[in-house]
N, C-alpha and C positions, 0 to 999 in steps of 0.2 A: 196589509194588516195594520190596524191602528195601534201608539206606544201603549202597552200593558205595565200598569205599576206589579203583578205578582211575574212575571218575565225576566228569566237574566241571560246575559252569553258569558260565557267567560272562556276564556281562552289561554292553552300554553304555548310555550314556545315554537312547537313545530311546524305550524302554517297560520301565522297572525295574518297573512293579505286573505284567505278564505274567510277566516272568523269574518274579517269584519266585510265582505262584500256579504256574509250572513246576513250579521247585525243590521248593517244599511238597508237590506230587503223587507227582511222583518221591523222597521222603524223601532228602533232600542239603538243604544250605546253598550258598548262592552263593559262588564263591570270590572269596577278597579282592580287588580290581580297581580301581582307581583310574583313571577317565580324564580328563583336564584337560586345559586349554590354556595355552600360553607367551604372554608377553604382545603376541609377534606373531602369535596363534592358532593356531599347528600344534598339533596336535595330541599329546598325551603319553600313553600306559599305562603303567603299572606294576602287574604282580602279583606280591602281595605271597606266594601259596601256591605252592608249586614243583606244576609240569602233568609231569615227566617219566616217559613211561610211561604217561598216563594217557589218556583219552577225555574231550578235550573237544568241550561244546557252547555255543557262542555263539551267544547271543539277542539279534537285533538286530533292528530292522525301518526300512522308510521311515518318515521321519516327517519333521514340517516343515521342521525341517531337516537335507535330505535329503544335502549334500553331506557335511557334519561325521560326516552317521551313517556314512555310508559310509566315509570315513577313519578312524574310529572302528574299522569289523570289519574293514577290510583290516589295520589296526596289532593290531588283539589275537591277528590267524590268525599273520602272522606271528611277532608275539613268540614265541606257541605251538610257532611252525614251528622258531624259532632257539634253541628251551630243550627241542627233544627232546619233544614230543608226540605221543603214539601216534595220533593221531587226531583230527583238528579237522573240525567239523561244524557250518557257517551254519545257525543255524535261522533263517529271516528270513520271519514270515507275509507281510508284502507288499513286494514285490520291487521296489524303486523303478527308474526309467526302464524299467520294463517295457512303454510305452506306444511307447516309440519303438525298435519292431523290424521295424522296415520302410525300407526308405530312401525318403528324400523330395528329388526336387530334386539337389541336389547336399551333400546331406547323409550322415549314417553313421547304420547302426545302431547307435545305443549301449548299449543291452541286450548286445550282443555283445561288446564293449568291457567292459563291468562284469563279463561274465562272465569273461571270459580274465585279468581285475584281481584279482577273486576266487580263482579255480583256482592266478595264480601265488604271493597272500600265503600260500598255506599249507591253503584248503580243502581234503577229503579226500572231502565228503558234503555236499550242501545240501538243506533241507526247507524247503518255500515253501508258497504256500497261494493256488489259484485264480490261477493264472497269468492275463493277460492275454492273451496266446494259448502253449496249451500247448507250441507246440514251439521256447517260447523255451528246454527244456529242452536242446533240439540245441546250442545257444551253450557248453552247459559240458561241460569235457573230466572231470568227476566226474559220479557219482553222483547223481539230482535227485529228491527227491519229492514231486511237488506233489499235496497234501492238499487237499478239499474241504470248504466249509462248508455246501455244501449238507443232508446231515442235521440239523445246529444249525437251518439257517431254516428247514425244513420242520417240524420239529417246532414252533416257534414258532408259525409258522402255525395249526397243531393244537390246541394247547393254550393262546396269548392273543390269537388272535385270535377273538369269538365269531360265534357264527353263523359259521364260514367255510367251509360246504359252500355257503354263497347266494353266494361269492367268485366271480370268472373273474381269470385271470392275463392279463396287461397287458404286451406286451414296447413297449417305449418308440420301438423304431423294428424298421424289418426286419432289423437287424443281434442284435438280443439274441431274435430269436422261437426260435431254437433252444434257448435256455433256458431262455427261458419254455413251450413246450412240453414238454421237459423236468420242471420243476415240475407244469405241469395234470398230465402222465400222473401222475404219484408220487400226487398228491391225488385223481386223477379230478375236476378241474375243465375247465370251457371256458376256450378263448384269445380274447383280442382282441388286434389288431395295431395302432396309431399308427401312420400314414403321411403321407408329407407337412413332417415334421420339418424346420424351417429351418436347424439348424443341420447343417454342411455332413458327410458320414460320409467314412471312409477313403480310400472310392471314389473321388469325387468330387473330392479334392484331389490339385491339378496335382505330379504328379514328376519333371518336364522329360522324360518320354520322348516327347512327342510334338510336339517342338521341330522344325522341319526343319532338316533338311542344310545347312552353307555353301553358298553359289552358287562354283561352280569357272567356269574358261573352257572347259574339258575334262571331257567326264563319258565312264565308261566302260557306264553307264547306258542303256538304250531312249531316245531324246527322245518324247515321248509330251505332248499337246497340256495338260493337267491338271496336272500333276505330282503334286506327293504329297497327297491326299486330306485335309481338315481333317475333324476329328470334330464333328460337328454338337452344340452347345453342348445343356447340359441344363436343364430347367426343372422343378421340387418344383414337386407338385402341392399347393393346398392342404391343408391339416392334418385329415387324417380317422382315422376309426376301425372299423377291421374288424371286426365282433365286435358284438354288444349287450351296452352296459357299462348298462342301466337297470336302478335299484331293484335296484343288485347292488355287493359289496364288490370292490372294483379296489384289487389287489395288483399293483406291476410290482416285477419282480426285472431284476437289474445285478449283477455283480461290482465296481462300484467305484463310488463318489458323491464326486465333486469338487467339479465345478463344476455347479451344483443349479439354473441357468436353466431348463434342456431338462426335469427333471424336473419343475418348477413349472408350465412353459408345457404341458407331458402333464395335468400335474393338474387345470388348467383345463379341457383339452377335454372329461377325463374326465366334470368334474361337471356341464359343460354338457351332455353326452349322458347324463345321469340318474344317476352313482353316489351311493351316501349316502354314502360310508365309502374315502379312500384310502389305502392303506399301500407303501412303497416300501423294498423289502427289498436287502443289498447285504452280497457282504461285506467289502471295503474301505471306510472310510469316514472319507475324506481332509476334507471338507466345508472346503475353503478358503475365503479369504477372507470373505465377506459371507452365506455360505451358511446358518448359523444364523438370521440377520435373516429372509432369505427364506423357509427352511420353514417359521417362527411365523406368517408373515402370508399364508400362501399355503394351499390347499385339501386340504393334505397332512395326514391323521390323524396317521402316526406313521410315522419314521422307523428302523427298525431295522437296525443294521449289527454286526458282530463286533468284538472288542477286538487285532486283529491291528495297529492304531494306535492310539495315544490321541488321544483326541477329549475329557479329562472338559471341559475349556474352554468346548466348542460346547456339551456339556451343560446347562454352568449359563446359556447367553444362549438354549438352546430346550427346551423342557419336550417336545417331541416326540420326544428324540433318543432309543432304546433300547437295550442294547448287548448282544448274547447273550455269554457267553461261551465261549472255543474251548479256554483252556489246557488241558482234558484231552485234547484230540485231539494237543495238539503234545506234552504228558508219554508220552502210549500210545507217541506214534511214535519218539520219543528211547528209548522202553523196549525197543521193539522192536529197534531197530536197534542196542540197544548189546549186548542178550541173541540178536543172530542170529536173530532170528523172525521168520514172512514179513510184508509191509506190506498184503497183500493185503485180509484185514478190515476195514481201513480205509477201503476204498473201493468196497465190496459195499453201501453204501450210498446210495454217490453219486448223483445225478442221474448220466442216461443221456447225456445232452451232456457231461458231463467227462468 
């Protein structure tokens, strides 16, 4: 793409090496942007390039710390919004509290909340990447276009992993086999299923809907000798494995690697039911806390994940960690979308579950 004078990038603190392998694709310079904090931590920007008129895109993404980043792109949309911006556009590859879009208990969705935070500092357009579930896209009153990594890991797959027609794809519980089906179709590989998973899924945790009723003195209710039915509590069957994972490469794909117990205690079962070789593909890759520690001493080959977060940190405490990189997906789509061309192409290569 040739330099555009109505074109900006700007970028916060959370992943400046993405911004600017952006900005470098798309031939622009980042525009000047200072964001800081006051000595009781609010948050400050100042930009120093005047935006009026122009089309901006802010590159921000979750990162560990995920509230600051967030105050961060809500202060730079609106400056944009208060200095006459033709156009502001979140690019944010991963979409923080996008885990919690569901109500729990007597809690809120805050995904929803982030989003209507978003939409009023002044977004116009947002480009995300591998939702947590896609119609968190319904939460914003703009434009959303959540891009997939899936072309990036499959080709990975193809060309460093070897031998990887002797692979079978590995969904880690019954909740990701759609995606991992997804994958075998693309490759023409077998699935195997993990079941059995201790730790607890979606389902399974209590949302108080099935709390009963206050006792009244008065019901306008049938009397009926039972009353309201208790659901009969559930019991995880031991930890097993669908599929023949012997004397074969087990690859399990995830859209996100946080917290890397469940993928360690899978890796195990894996190698005890015969694989030589595990890899565990994702394209967020949060790996908090102690997570590094864990992959180096656990049965995991290699860990591959996208640059939509920085991670170099984890990097240097685990020689397993891989990082494909995406920035051309996210320079195309900012190309497209500033030159009015469709996004379509983008996603004719998706896996079939996105």
């Amino acid at each position: 793409m040739d330099p555009t004078t109505d074109i900006m990038i700007i970028s916060g603190n959370s992943h400046l090496e993405l911004a600017n392998l952006v900005a470098r694709q798309i031939g622009v310079k980042p525009a000047r942007c200072a964001v800081s904090f006051t000595t009781n931590r609010e948050t400050s920007v100042q930009i120093s390039d005047s935006v009026r008129g122009k089309d901006i895109y802010i590159i921000q993404t979750g990162s560990k710390d995920v509230n600051n980043s967030i105050m961060e792109l809500l202060i730079m949309a609106y400056a944009c919004k208060t200095s006459s911006a033709r156009s502001i556009v979140g690019v944010i590859p991963y979409l923080p509290y996008s885990k919690q879009c569901k109500m729990r208990k007597r809690g809120s969705i805050v995904s929803k909340l982030l989003a209507e935070m978003l939409c009023s500092s002044g977004l116009t357009h947002v480009i995300t990447m591998d939702l947590y579930q896609k119609e968190i896209q319904g939460f914003f009153e703009c434009p959303v276009d959540n891009l997939r990594a899936s072309p990036f890991l499959l080709q990975y797959i193809q060309e460093c992993i070897p031998d990887y027609r002797n692979a079978i794809i590995v969904a880690r519980n019954p909740g990701s086999a759609k995606k991992a089906t997804s994958y075998a179709e693309r490759l023409r590989l077998a699935i195997a299923v993990i079941h059995g998973e201790q730790k607890e899924s979606d389902s399974d945790m209590v949302d108080g809907r099935n709390s009963p009723p206050p006792s009244t003195s008065r019901s306008r209710t049938m009397d009926v000798e039972v009353g309201v039915p208790q659901h009969p509590a559930k019991e995880k069957p031991l930890i097993n494995v669908v599929g023949d994972v012997g004397g074969r490469i087990a690859i399990m794909v995830d859209d996100m690697i946080d917290d890397v117990e469940s993928f360690v205690a899978a890796a195990e079962v894996l190698k005890d039911r015969g694989a030589y070789k595990i890899y565990v593909l994702a394209t967020h890759g949060l790996l908090s806390s102690d997570a590094p520690r864990l992959i180096e001493s656990s049965p995991i080959d290699e860990v591959v994940v996208t640059n939509t977060i920085p991670h170099e940190t984890q990097k240097m405490q685990c020689h397993k960690i891989k990082t494909v990189d995406i920035s051309i997906l996210l320079s195309e789509a900012i190309r497209r979308i500033h030159n009015k061309e469709s996004m379509s192409y983008l996603f004719k290569n998706a896996t079939v579950e996105d």
